[in-house]
C-alpha positions as CSV (number, residue, x, y, z in Angstrom):
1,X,0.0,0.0,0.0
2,X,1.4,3.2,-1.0
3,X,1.1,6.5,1.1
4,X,1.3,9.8,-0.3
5,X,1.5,13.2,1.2
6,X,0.2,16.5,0.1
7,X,2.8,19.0,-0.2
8,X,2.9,22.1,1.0
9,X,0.9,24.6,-0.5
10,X,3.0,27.1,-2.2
11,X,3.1,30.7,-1.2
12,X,2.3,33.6,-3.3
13,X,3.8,37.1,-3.9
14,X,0.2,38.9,-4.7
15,X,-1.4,37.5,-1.5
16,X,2.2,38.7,0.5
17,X,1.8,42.1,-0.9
18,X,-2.0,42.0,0.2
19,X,-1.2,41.1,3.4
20,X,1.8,43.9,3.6
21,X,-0.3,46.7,2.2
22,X,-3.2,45.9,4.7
23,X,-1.7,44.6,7.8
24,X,2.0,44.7,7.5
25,X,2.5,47.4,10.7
26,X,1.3,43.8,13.0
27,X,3.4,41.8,10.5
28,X,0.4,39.7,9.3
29,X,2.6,39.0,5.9
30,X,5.4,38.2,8.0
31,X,3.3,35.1,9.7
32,X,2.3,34.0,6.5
33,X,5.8,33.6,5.1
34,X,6.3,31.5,8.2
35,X,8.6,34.1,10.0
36,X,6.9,33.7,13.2
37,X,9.4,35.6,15.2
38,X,9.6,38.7,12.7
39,X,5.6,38.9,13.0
40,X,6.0,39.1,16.7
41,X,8.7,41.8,16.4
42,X,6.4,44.0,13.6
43,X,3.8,43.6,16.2
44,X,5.7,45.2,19.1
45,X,7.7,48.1,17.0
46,X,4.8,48.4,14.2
47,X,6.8,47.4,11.2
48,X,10.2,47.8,13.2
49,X,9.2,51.8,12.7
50,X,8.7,51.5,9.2
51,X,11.8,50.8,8.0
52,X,10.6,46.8,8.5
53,X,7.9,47.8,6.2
54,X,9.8,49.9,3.2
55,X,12.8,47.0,3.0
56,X,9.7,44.7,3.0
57,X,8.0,46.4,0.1
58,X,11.1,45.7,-2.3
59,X,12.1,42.2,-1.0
60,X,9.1,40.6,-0.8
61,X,9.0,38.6,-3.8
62,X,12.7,37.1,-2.6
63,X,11.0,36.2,0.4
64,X,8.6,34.5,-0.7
65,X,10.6,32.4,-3.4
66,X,12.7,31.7,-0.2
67,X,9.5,30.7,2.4
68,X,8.6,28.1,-1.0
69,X,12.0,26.6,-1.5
70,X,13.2,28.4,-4.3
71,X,15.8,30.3,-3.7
């Protein structure tokens, strides 16, 4: 009997970029790249005082190709 396993689903830039634009002072994008400790840190220093949130706006699609594997 043969078992498979999903894998896992992959992450995607647009949806990151949602998340940023919306809630990216609490880090909401940062939890769903699976950077659990940078979410908790946006949280506490809203965006680490905006400069979190400007890096965040031109490295985003690098982190996500990272969070899926890619890169």
């Amino acid at each position: 009997m043969t078992q498979t396993t999903a894998a896992p689903a992959q992450k995607q830039v647009g949806i990151a970029y949602v998340l940023w634009f919306f809630f990216g002072a609490i880090g909401v994008h940062k939890f769903y790249l699976g950077k659990t400790g940078l979410g908790i840190a946006y949280i506490f220093t809203l965006g680490l005082l905006g400069f979190g949130l400007l890096y965040d706006l031109f490295t985003l699609p690098g982190q996500v190709r990272k969070a899926n594997g890619v890169a």
